[in-house]
FIDRENTOR-997765 format. One record per residue: x, y, z of N, C-alpha, C, O in turn; residue in one letter. Coordinates in Angstrom, 2 decimals. Layout:
<recs>
      nc1      nc2      nc3     cac1     cac2     cac3      cc1      cc2      cc3      oc1      oc2      oc3  code
        X        Y        Z        X        Y        Z        X        Y        Z        X        Y        Z     A
...
</recs>
This chain:
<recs>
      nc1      nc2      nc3     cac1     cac2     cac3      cc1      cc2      cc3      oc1      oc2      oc3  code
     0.86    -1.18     0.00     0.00     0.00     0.00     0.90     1.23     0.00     1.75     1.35     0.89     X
     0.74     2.34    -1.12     1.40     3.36    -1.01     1.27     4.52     0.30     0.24     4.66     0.96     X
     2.24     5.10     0.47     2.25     6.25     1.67     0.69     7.25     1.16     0.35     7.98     2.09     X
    -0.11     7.36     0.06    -0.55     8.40    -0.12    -2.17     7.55     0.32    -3.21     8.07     0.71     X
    -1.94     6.44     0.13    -2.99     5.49     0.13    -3.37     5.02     1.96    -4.48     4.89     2.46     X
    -2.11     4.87     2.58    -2.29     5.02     3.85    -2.84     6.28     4.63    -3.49     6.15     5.67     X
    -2.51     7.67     3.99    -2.80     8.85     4.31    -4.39     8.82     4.49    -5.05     9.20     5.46     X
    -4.80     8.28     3.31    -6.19     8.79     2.68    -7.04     7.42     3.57    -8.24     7.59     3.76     X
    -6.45     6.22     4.06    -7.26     5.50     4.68    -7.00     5.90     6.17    -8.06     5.86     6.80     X
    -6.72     6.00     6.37    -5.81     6.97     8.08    -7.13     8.13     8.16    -7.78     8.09     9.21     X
    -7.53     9.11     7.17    -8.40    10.30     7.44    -9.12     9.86     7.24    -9.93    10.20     8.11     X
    -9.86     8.77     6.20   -11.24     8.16     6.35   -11.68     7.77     7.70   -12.79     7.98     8.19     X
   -10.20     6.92     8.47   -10.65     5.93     9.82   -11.44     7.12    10.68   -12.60     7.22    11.08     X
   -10.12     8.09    10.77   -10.29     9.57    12.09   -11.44    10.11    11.59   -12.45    10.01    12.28     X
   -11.49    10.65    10.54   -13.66    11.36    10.17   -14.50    10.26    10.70   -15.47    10.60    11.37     X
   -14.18     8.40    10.43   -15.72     7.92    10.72   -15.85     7.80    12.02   -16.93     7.89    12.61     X
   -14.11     7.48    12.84   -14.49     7.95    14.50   -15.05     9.09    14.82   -15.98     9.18    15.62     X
   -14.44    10.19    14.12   -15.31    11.34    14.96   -16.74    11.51    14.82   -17.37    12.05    15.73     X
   -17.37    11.06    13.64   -18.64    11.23    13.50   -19.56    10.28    14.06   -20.79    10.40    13.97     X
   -18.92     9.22    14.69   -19.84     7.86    15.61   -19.92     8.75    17.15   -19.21     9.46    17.86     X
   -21.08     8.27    17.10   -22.13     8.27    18.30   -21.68     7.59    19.59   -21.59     6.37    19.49     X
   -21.42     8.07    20.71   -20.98     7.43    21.98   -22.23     6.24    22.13   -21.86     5.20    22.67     X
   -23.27     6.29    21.84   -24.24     5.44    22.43   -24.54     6.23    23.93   -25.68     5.90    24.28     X
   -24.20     6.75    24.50   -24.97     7.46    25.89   -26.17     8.15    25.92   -26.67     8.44    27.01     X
   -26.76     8.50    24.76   -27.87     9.07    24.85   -28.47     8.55    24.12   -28.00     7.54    23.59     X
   -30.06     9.12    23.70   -31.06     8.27    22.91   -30.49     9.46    21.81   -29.94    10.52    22.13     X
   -30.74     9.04    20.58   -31.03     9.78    18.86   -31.88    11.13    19.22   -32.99    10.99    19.74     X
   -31.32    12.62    18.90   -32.40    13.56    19.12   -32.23    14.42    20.71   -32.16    15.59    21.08     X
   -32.21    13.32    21.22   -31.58    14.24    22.48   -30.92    14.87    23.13   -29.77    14.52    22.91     X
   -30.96    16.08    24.24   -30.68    16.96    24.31   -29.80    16.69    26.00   -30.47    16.39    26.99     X
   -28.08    16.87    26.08   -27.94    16.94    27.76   -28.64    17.45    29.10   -28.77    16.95    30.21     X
   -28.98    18.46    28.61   -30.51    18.39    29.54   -31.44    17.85    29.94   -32.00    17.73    31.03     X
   -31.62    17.39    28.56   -33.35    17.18    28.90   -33.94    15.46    28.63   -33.73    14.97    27.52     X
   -34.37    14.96    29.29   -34.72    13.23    29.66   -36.40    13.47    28.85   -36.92    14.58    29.04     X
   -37.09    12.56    28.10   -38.17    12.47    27.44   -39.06    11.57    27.89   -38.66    10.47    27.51     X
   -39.90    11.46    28.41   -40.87    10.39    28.85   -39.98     8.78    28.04   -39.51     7.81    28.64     X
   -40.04     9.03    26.62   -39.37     7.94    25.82   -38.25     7.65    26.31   -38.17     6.46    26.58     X
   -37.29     8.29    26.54   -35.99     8.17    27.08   -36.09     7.45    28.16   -35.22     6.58    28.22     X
   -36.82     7.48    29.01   -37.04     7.20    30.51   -37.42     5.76    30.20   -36.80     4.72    30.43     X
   -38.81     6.02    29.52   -38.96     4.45    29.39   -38.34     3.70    28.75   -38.65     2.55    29.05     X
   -37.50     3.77    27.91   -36.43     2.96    27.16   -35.84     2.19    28.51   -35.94     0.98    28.69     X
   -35.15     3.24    29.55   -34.48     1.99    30.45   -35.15     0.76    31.27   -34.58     0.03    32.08     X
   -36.51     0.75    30.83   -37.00    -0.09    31.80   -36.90    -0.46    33.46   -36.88    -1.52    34.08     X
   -36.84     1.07    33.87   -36.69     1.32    35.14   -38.35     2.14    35.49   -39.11     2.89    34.88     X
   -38.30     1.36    36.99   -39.99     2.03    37.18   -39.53     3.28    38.16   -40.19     4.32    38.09     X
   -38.54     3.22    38.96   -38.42     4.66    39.69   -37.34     5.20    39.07   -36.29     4.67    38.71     X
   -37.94     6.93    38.93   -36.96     7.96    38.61   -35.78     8.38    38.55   -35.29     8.94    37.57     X
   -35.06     8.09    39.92   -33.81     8.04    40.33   -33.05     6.97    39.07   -32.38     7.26    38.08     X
   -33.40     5.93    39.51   -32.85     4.64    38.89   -32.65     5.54    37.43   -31.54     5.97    37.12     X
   -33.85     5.77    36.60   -33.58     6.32    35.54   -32.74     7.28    34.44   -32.30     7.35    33.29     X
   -32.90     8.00    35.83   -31.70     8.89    35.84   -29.97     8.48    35.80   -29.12     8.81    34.97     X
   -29.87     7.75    36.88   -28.53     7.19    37.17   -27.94     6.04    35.73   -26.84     5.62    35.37     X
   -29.29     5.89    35.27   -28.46     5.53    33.92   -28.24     6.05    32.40   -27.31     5.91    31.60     X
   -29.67     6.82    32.34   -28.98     8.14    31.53   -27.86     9.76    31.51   -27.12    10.48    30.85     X
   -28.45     9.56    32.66   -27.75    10.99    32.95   -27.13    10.79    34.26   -27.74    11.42    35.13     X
   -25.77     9.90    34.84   -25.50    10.19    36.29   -25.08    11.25    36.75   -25.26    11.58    37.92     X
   -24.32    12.11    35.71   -23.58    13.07    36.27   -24.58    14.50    37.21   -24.24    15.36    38.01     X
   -25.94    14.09    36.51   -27.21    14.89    36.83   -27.49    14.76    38.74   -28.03    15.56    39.51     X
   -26.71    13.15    39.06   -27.11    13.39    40.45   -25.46    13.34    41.46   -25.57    12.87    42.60     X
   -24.59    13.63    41.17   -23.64    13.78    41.78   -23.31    15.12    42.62   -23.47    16.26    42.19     X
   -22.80    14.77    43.93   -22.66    16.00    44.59   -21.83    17.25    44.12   -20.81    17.22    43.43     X
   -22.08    17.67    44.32   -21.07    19.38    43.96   -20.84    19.62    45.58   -21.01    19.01    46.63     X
   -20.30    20.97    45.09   -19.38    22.11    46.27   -20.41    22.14    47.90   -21.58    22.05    47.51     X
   -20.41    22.22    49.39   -21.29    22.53    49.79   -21.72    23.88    50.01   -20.85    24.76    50.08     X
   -23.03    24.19    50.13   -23.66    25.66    50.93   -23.77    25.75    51.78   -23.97    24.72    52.43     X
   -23.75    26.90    52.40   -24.21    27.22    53.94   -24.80    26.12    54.71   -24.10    25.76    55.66     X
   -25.98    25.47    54.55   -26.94    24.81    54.65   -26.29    23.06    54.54   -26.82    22.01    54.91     X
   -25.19    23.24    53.99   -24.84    21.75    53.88   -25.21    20.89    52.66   -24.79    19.76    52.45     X
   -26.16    21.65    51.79   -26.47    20.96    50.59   -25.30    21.07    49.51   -24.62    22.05    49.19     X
   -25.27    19.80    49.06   -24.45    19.71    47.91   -25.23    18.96    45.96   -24.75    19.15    44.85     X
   -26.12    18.39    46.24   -26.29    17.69    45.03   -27.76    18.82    44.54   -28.13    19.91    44.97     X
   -28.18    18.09    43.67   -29.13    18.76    43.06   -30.46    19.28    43.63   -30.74    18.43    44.48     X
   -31.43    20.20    43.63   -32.51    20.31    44.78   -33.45    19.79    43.24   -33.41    20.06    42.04     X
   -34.04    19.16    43.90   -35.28    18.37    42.66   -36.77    19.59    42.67   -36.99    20.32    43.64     X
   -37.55    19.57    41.53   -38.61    20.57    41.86   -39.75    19.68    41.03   -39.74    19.62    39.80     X
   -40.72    19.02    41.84   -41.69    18.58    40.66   -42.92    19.78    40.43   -43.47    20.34    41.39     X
   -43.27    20.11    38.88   -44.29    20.78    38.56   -44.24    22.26    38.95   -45.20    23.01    38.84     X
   -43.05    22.61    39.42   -42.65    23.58    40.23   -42.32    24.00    41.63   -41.79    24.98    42.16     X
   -42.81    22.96    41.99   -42.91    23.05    43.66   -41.51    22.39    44.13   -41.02    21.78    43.18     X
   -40.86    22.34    45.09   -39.70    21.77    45.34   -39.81    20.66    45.88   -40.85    20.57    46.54     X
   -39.05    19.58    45.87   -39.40    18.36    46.64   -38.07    17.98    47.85   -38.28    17.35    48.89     X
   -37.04    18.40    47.51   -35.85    18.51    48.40   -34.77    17.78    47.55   -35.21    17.65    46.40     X
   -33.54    17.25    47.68   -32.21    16.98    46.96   -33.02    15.44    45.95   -34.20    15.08    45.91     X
   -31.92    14.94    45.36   -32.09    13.77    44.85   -32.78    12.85    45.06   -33.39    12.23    44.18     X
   -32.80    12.48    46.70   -33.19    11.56    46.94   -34.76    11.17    47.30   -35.33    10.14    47.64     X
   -35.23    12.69    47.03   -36.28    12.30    46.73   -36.76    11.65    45.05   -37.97    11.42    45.01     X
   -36.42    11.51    44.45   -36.54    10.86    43.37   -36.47     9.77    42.98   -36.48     9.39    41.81     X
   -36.40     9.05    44.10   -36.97     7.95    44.77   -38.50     7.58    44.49   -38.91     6.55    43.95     X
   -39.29     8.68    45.00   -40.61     8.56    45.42   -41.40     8.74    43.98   -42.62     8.94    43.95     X
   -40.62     8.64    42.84   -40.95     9.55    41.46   -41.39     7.75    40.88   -40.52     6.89    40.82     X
   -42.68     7.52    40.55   -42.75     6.58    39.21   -42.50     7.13    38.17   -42.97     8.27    38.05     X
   -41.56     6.46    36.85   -41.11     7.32    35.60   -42.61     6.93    35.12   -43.09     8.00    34.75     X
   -43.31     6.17    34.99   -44.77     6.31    34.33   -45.32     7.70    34.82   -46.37     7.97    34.25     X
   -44.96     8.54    35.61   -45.62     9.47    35.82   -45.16    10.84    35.12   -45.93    11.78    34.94     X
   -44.11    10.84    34.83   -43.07    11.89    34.19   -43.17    11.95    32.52   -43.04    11.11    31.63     X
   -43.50    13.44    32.55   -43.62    13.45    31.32   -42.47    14.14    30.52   -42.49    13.94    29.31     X
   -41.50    14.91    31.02   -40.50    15.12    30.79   -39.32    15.41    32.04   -39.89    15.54    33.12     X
   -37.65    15.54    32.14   -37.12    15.55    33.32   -35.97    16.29    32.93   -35.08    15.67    32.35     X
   -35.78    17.87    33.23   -34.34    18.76    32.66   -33.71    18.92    34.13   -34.09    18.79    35.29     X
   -32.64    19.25    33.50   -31.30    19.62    34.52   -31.19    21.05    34.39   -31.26    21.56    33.27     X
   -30.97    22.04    35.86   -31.07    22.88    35.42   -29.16    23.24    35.77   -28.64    22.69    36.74     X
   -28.50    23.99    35.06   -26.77    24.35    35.78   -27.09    25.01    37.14   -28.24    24.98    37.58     X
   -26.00    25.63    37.85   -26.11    25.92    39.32   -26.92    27.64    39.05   -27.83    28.10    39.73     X
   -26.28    28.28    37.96   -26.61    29.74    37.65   -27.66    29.82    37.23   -28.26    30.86    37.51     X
   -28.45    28.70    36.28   -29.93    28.99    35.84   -30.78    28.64    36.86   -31.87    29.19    37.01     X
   -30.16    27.31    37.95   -31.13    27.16    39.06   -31.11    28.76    39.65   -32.02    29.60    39.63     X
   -29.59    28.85    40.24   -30.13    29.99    40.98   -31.00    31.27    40.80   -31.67    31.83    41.66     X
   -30.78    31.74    39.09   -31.76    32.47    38.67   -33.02    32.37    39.03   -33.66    33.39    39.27     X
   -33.60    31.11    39.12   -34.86    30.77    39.27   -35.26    30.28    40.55   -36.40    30.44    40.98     X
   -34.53    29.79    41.06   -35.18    29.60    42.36   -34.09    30.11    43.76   -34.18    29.64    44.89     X
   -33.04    31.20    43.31   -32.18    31.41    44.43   -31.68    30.79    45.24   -32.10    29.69    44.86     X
   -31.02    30.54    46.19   -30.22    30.25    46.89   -30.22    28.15    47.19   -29.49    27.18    47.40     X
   -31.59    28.57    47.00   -32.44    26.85    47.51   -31.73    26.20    46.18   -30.83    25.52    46.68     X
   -31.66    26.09    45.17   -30.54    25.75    44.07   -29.34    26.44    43.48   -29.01    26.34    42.29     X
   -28.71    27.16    44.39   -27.60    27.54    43.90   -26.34    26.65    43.77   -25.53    26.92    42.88     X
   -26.11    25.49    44.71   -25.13    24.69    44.93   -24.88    23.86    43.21   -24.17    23.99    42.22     X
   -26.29    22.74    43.87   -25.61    21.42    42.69   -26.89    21.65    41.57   -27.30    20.76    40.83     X
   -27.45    23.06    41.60   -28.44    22.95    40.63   -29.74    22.42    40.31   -30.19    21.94    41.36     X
   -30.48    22.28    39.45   -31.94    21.56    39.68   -32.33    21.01    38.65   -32.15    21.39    37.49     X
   -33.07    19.77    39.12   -33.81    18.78    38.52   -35.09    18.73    38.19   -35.86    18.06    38.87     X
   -35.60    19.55    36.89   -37.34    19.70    36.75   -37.85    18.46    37.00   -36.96    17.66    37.28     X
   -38.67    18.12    37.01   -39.86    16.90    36.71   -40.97    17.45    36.56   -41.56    18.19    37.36     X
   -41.43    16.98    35.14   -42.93    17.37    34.71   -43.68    16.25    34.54   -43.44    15.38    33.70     X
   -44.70    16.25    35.42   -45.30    15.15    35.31   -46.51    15.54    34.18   -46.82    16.59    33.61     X
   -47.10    13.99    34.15   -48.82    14.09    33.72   -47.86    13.38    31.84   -46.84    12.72    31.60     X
   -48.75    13.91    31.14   -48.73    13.13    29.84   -48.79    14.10    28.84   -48.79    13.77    27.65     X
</recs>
């Protein structure tokens, strides 16, 4: 095989790696944002679980606050429910969509109560 021929199969290999898909997410989706579909793909019935296999990095602790909180403050429908672990109590049959919010857009929106590790929407219903 000539040097020019190795070149040209060498940049084919590196373009078709870069353009393959990790497999970590579903087709279409967004790092944010978890889809009723998404959810149910893992065949997990509680939320948490669901999470921890699409998105773990969504429930890992961060820096602490005043208060001692470090991981994410969860909010279903708007209302707050308290850190991660309540997401526990979440059937994914009930969720109709599930975003992450960063620490600066939580805090925008809900101040201090998500400023640390940020927030976890849950929208329920269908």
């Amino acid at each position: 095989m000539s040097v020019a021929s190795r070149l040209v199969s060498f940049g084919l290999l590196v373009f078709l790696v870069g353009c393959a898909s990790s497999g970590a997410s579903s087709s279409g989706s967004r790092p944010d944002t978890l889809t009723r579909a998404d959810l149910l793909e893992t065949d997990e019935a509680i939320l948490y679980e669901a999470i921890q296999r699409l998105r773990p990095r969504w429930l890992m602790a961060k820096g602490a606050n005043l208060d001692g909180r470090t991981r994410a403050q969860v909010f279903v429908d708007g209302s707050p429910r308290g850190d991660v672990s309540s997401l526990y109590q979440i059937q994914v049959l009930n969720v109709s969509e599930v975003k992450f919010l960063s620490t600066i857009d939580a805090a925008t929106l809900y101040g201090t109560l998500a400023a640390i590790g940020g927030a976890i929407l849950v929208q329920t219903g269908s």
